[in-house]
Structures are given as C-alpha cells and as structure tokens.
KEZAMAR-392462 format. One line per field, with one value per atom (N, C-alpha, C): residue number from 1; residue in three letters; chain; atom name; x, y, z. Coordinates in pm, whole numbers, plus 50000, padded with zeros to 5 digits. Each point is the difference from the previous one (the first is absolute). Last residue first. Layout:
<rs>
k: [NUM:...]
r: [ALA:...]
c: [A:...]
a: [CA:...]
u: [X:...]
v: [Y:...]
w: [Z:...]
</rs>
This chain:
<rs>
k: [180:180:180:179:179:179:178:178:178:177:177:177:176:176:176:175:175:175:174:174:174:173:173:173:172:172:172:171:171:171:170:170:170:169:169:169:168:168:168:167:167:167:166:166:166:165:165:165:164:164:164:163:163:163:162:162:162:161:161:161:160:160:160:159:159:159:158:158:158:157:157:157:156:156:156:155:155:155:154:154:154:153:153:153:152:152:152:151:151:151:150:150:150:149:149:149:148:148:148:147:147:147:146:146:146:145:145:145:144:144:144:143:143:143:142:142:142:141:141:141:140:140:140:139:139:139:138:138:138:137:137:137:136:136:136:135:135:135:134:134:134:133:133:133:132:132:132:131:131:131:130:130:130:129:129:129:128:128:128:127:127:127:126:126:126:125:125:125:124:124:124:123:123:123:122:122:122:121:121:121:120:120:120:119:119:119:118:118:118:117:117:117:116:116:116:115:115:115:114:114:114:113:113:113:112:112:112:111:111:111:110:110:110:109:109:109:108:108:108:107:107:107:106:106:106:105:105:105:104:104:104:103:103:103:102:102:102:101:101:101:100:100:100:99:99:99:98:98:98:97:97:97:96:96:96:95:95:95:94:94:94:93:93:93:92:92:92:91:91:91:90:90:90:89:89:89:88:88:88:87:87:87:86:86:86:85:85:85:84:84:84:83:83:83:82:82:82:81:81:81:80:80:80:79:79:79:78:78:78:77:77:77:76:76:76:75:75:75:74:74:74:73:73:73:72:72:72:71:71:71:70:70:70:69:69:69:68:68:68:67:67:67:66:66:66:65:65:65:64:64:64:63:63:63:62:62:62:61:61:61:60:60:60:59:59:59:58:58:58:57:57:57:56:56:56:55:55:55:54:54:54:53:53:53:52:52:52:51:51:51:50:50:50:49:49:49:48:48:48:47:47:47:46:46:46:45:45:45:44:44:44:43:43:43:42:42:42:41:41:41:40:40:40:39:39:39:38:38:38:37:37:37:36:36:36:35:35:35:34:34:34:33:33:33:32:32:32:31:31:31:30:30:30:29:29:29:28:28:28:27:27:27:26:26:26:25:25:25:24:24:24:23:23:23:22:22:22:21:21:21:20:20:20:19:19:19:18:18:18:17:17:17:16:16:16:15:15:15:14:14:14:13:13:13:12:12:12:11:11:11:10:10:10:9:9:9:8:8:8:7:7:7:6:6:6:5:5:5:4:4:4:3:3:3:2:2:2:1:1:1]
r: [UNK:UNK:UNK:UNK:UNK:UNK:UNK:UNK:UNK:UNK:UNK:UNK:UNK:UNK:UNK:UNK:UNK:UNK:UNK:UNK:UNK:UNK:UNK:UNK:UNK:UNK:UNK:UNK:UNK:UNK:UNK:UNK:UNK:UNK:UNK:UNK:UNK:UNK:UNK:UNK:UNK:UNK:UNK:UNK:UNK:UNK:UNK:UNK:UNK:UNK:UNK:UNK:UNK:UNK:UNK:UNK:UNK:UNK:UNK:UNK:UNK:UNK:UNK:UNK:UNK:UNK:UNK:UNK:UNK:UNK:UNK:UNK:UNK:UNK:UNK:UNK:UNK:UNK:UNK:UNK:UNK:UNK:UNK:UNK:UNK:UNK:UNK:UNK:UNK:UNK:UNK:UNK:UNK:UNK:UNK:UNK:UNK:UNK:UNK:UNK:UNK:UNK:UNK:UNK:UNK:UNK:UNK:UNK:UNK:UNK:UNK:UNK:UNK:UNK:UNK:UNK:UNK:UNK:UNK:UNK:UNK:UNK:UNK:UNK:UNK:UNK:UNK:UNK:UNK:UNK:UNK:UNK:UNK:UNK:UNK:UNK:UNK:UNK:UNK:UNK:UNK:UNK:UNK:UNK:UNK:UNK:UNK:UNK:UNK:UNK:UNK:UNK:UNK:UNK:UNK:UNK:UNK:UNK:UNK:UNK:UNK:UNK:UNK:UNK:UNK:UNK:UNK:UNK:UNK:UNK:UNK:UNK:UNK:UNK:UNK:UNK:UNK:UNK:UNK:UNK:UNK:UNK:UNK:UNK:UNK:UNK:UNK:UNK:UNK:UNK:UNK:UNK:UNK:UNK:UNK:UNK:UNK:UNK:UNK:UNK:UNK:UNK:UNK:UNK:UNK:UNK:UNK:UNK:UNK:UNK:UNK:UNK:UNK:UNK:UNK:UNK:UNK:UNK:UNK:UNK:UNK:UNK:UNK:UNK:UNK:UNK:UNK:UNK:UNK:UNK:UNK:UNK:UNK:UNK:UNK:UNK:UNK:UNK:UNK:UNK:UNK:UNK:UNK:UNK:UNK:UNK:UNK:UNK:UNK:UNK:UNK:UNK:UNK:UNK:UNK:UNK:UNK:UNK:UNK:UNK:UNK:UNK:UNK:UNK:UNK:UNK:UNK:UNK:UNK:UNK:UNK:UNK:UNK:UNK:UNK:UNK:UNK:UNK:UNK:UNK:UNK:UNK:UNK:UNK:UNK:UNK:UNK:UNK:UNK:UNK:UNK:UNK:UNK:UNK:UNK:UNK:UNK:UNK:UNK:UNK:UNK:UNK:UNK:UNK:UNK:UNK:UNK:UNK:UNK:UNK:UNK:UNK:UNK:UNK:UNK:UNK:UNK:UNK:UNK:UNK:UNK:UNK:UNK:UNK:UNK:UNK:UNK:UNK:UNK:UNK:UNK:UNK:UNK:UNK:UNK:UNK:UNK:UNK:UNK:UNK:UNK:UNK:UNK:UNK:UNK:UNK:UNK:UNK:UNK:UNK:UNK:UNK:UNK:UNK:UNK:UNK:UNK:UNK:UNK:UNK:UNK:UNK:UNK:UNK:UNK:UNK:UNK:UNK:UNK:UNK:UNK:UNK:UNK:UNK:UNK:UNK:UNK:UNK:UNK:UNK:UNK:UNK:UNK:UNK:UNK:UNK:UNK:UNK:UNK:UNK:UNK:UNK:UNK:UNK:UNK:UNK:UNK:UNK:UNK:UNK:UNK:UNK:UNK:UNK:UNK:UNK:UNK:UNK:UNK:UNK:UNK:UNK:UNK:UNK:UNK:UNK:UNK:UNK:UNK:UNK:UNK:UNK:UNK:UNK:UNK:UNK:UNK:UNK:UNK:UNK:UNK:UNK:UNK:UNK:UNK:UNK:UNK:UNK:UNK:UNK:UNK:UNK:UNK:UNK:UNK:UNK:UNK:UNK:UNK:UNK:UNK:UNK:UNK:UNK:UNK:UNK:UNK:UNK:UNK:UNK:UNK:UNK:UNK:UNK:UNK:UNK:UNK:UNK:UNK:UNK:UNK:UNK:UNK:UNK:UNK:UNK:UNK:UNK:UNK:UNK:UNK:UNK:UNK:UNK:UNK:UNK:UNK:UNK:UNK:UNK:UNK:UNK:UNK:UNK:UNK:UNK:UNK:UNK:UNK:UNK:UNK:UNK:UNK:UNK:UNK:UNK:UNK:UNK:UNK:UNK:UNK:UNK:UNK:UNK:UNK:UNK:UNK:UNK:UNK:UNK:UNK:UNK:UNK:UNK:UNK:UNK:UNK:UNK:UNK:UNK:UNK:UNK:UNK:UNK:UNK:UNK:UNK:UNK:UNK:UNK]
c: [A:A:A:A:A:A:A:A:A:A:A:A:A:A:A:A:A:A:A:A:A:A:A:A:A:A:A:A:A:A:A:A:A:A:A:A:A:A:A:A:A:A:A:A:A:A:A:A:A:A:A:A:A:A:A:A:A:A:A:A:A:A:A:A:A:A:A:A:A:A:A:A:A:A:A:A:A:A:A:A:A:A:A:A:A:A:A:A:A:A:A:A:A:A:A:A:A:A:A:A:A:A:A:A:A:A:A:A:A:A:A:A:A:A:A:A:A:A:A:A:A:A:A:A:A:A:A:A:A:A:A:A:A:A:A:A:A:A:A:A:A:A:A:A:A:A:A:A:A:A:A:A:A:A:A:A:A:A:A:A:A:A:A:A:A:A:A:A:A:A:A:A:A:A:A:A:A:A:A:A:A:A:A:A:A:A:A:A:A:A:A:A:A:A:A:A:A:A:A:A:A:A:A:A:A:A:A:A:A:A:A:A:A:A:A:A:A:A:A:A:A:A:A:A:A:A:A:A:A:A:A:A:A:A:A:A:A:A:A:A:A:A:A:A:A:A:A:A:A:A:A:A:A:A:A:A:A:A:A:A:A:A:A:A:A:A:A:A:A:A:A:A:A:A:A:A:A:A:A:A:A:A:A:A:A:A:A:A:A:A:A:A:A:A:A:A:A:A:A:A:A:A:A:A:A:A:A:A:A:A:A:A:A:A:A:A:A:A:A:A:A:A:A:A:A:A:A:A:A:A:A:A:A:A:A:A:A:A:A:A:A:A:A:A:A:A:A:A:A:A:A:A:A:A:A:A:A:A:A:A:A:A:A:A:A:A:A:A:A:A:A:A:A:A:A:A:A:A:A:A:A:A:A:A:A:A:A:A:A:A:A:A:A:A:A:A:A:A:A:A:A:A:A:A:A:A:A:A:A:A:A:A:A:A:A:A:A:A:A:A:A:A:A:A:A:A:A:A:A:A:A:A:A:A:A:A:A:A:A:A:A:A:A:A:A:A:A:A:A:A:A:A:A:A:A:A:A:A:A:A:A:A:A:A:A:A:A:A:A:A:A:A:A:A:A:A:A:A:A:A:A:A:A:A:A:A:A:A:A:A:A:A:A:A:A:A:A:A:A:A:A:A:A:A:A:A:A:A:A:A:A:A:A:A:A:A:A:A:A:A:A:A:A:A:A:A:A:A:A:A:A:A:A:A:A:A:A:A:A:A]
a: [N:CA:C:N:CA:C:N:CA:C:N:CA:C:N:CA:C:N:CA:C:N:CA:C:N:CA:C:N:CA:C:N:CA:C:N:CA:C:N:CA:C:N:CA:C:N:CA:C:N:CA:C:N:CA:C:N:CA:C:N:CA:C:N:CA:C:N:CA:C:N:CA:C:N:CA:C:N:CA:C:N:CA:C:N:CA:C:N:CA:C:N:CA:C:N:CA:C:N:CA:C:N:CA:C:N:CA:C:N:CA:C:N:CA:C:N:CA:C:N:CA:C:N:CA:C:N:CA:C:N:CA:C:N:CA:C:N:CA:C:N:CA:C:N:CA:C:N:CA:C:N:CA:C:N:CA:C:N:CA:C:N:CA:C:N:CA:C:N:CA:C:N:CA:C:N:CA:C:N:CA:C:N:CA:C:N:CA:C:N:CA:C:N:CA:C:N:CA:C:N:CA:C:N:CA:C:N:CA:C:N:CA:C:N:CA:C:N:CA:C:N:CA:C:N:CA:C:N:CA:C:N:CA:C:N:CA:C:N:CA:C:N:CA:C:N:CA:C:N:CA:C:N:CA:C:N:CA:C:N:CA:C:N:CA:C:N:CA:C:N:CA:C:N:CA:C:N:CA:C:N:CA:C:N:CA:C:N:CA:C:N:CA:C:N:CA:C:N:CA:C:N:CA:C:N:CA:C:N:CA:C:N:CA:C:N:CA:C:N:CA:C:N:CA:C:N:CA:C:N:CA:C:N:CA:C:N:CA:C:N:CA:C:N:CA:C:N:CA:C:N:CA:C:N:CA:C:N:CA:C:N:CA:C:N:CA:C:N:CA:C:N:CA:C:N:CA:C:N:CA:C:N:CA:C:N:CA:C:N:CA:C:N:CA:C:N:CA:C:N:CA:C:N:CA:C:N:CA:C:N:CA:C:N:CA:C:N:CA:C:N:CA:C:N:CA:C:N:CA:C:N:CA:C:N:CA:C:N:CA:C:N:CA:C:N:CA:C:N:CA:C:N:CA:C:N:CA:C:N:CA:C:N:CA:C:N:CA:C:N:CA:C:N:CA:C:N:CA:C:N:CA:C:N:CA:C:N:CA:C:N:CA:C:N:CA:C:N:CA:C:N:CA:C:N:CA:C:N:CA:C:N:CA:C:N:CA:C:N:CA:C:N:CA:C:N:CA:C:N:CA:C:N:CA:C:N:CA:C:N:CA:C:N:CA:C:N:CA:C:N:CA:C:N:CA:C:N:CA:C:N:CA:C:N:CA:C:N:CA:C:N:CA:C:N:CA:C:N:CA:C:N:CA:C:N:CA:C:N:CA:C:N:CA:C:N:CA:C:N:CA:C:N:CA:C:N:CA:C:N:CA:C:N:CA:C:N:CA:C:N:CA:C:N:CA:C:N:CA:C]
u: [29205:49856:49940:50418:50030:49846:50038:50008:50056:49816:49928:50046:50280:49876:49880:50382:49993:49958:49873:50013:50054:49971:49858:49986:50393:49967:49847:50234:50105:49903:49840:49964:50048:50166:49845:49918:50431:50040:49870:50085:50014:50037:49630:50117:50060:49560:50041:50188:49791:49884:50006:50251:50034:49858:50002:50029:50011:49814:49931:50085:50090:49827:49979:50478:49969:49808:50164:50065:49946:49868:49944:50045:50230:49858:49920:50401:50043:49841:50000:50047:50060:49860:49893:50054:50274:49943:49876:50336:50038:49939:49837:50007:50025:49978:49940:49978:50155:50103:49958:49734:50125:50064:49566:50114:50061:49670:49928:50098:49846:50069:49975:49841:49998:50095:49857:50103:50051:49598:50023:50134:49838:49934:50044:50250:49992:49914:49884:50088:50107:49577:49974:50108:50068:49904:49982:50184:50108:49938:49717:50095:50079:49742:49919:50113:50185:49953:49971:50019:50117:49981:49646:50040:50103:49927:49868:50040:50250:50063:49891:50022:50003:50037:50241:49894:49935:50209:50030:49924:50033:49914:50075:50369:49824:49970:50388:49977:49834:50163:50064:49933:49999:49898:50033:50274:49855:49888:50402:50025:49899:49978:50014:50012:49978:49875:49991:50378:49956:49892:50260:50017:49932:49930:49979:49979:50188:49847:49968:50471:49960:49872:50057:50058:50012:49888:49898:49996:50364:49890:49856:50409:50053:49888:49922:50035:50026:50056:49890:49943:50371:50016:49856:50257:49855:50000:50196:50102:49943:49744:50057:50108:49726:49913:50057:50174:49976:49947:50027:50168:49989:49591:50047:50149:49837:49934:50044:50156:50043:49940:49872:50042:50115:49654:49961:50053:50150:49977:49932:50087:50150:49940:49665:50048:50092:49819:49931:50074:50212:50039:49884:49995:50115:50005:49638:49969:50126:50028:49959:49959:50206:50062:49909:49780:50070:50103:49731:49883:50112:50186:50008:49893:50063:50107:50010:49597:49987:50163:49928:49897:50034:50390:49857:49944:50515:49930:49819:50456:49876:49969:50509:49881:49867:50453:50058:49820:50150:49907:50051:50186:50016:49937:49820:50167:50049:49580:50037:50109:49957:49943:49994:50088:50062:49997:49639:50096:50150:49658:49983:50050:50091:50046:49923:49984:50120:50046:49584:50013:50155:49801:49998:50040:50097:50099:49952:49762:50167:50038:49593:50004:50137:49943:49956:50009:50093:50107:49950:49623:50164:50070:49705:49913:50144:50007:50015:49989:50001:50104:50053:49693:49925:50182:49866:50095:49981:49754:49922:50089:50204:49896:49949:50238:50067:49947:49719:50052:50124:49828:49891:50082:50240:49966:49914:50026:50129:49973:49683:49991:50124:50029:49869:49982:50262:50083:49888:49822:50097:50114:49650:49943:50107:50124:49969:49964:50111:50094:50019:49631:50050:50118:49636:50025:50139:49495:50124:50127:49517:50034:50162:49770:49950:50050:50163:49943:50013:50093:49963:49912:50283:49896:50025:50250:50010:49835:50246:49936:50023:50300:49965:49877:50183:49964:49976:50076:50126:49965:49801:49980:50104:49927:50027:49998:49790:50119:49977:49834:49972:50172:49787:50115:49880:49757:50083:50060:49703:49968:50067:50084:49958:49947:50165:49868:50019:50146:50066:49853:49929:50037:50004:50168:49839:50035:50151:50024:49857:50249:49898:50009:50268:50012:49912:50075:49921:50048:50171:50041:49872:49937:50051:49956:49985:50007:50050:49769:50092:49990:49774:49985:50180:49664:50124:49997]
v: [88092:49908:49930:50233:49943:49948:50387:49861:49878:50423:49942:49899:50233:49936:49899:50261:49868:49970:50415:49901:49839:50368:49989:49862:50217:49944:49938:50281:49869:49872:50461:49912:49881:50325:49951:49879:50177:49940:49925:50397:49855:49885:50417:49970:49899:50315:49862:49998:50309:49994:49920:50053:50069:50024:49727:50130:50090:49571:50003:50155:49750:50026:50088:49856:50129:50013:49636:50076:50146:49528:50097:50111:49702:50033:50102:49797:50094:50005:49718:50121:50105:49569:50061:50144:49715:50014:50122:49789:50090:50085:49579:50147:50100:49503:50100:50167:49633:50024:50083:49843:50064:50029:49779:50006:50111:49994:49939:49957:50343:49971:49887:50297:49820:49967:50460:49918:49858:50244:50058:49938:49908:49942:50010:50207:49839:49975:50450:49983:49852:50101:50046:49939:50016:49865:50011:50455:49839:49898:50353:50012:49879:49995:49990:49999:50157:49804:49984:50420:49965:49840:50224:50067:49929:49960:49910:50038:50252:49868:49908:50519:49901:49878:50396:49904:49934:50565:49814:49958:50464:49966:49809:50290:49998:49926:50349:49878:49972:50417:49993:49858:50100:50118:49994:49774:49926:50068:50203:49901:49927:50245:50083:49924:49773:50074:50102:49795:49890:50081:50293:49974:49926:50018:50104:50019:49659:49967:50096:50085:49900:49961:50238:50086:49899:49829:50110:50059:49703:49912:50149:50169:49899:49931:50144:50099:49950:49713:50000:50137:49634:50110:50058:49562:50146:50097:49592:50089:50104:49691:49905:50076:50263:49915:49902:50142:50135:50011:49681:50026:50126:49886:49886:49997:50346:50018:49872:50020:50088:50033:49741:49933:50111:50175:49877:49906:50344:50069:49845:49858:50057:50055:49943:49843:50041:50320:49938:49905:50123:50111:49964:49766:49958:50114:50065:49919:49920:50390:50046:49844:49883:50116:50027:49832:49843:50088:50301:49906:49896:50229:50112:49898:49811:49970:50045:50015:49884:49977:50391:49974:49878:50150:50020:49959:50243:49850:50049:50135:50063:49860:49934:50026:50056:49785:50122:50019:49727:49964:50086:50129:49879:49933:50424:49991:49895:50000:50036:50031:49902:49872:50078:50295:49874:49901:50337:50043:49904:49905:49975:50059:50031:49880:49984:50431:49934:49852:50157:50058:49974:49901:49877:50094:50184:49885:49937:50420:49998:49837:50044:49988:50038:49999:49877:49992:50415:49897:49843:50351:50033:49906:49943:49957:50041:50068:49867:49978:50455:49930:49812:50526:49809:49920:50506:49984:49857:50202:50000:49926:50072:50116:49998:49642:50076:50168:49644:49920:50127:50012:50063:49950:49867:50176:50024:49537:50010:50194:49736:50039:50053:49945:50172:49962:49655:50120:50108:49552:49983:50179:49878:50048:49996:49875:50144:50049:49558:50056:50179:49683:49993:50090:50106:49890:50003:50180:50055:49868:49971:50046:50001:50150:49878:50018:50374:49898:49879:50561:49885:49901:50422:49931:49890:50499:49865:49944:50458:49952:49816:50422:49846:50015:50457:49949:49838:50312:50002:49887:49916:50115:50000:49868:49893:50151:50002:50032:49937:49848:49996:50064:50097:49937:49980:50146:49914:49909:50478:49789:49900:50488:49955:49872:50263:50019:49977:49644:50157:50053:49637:50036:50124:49717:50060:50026:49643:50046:50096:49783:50014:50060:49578:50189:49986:49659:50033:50103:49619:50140:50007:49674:49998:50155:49663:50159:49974:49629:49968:50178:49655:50152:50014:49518:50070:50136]
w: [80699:50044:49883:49941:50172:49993:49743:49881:50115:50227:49834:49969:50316:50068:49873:49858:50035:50081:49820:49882:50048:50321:49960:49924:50109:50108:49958:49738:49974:50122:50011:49836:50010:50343:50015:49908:49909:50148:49995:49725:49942:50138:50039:49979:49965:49829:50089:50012:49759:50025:50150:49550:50138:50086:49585:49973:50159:49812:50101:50048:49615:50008:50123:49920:49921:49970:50237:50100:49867:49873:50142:50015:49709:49942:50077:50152:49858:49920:50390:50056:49872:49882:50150:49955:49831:49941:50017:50346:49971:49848:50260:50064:49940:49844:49955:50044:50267:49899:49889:50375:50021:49946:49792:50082:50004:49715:50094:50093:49557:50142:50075:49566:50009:50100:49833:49995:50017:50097:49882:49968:50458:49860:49827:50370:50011:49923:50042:49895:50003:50303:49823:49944:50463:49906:49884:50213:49953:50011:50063:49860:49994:50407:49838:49884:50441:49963:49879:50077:49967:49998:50170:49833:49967:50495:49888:49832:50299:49989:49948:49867:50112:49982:49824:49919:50146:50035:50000:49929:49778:50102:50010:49787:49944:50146:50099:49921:49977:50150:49874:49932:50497:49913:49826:50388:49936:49904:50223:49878:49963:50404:49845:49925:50353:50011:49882:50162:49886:49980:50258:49877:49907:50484:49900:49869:50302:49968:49911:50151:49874:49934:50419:49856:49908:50421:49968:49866:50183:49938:49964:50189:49834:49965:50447:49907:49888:50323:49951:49932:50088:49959:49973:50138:50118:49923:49787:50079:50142:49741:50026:50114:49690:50091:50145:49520:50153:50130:49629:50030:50137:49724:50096:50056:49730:50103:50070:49583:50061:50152:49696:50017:50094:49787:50093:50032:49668:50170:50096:49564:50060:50138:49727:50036:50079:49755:50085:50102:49609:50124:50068:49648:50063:50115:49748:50080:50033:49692:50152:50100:49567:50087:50127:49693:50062:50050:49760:50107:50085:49638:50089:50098:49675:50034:50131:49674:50138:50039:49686:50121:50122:49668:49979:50087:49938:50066:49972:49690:50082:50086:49831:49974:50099:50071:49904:49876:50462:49866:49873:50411:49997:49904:50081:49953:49974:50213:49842:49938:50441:49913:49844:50323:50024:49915:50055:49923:50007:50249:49908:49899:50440:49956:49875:50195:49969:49939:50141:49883:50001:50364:49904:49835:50360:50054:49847:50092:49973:49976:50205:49857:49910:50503:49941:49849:50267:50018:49872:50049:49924:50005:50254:49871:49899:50444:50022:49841:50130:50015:49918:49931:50009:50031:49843:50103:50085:49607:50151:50136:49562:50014:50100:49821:50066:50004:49880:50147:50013:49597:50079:50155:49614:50022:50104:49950:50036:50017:49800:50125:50048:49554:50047:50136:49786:50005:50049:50005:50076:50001:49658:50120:50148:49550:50053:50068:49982:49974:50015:49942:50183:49990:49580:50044:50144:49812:50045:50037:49701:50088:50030:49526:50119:50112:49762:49887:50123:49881:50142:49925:49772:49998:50056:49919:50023:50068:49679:50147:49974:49797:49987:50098:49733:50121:50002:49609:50086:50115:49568:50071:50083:49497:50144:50095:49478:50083:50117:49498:50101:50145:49408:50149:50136:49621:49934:50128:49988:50046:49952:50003:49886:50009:50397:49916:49877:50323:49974:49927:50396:49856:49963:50429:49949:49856:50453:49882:49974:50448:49926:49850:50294:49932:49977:50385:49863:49950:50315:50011:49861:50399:49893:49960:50446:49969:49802:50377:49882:49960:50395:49964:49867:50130:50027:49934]
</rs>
C-alpha cells in the first residue's frame, strides 16, 4: 500500500548545534498504493480524459465510501474499502437482472460498463479449485464435520480468502464440503 508521509527536511545552522526545518515538506511513497487512493487519482484522470462511464462509476463508489465513514465515524482500511466496492459489484449485477427482465437493454450495456470498472480495483477472482482447496484446509483446521459447524467454516475462511471470492460462492463451496 502507497502510504504519503509528510517529512521536513532539516539542515544545520552554522554552528551545527540546531537543526532548522525548511520551509518545503516533500512526501515519501511507501509500498504500494492503497484502493482508496488509487480510486481518487483515477477519478482526476477519468475527469481529464472526459471518461464518462469511469467518472460516473467512481463518484458513486467514492460516495459510498465516504458514507460508511461517516456512519462509522472512522477511516475505513483496506479490506472495508474491498467489501464496499464488491457490494457495488453485486448491486450492478443485480441491477442488470432487473434490466434484463424490463428490456432495458441500454441499462444492461451501462451497467456491464461499470462492473468492468469496478473490477479494476478488486484483487484477482480465487478460482474455484483454490477455493475448494482453501475450504478443505480450513474444515480440517477446524474440526468441521456437520452443517452445523458451517458457521465456524465461514469465520475462519471468509477474512483468508479476503475478497477474492464472493460470500455466496464460499457459503456454496463450504456446504457442498461438510454435506459429503
């Protein structure tokens, strides 16, 4: 994650005693960028290259994550801003089946659009061989062996497997698993 932190530079007076702070801060790029920021520099560039679909799209979610922080009355950190944009995944695709249903097939073009942006934020899918694997791993790791152990499953998994997967897919995976 890209983290800006303010530095003063300092030099020393000529008696080398003090150290004076200079007028100017620069700022220092520290690991990689994290979605939050990268979500505000596309937002500038999308209204530079006059990017409608990319504008509109990141307005909405930058709204709702500023939303949530109000409502939290705190910063949201990485995997909040990750479970944000993948509720707005979810929403347009559920948005397309409403559009679908009506003919609206304009509404379905401009929505595809959008997820097509929104996917640019989230981490790469898990496949579904990956996701099997993980959740055998963690039935094991947890000593699962009924239906009823599901919900154990699923508070072990769901923050491993870190937006990657949806909780639909997992839930679906995990009781196929403990069902055999």
């Amino acid at each position: 994650m890209f983290r800006t932190i303010r530095i003063s530079d300092f030099k020393h007076s000529v008696s080398g005693q003090k150290l004076i702070p200079f007028q100017k801060e620069t700022s220092v790029i520290i690991g990689n960028m994290d979605t939050k920021t990268k979500l505000n520099q596309d937002m500038k560039e999308a209204m530079r290259a006059r990017d409608k679909v990319t504008k509109r799209t990141l307005t909405m979610v930058r709204a709702a994550i500023q939303q949530t922080e109000k409502d939290r009355r705190e910063e949201l950190d990485e995997s909040a801003v990750l479970a944000i944009l993948q509720k707005e995944v979810k929403s347009r695709h559920e948005t397309i089946t409403e559009a679908k249903k009506a003919g609206r097939d304009d509404l379905v073009v401009d929505t595809e659009e959008e997820i097509v942006v929104l996917k640019k934020y989230l981490p790469e899918e898990m496949s579904a061989e990956d996701l099997h694997a993980l959740a055998a791993e963690v039935i094991a790791e947890v000593n699962a062996s009924t239906i009823r152990d599901m919900g154990n499953v699923m508070k072990a998994l769901i923050p491993r497997v870190a937006g990657r997967a949806s909780g639909g897919d997992i839930s679906k995976v995990v009781r196929e698993l403990l069902q055999n």
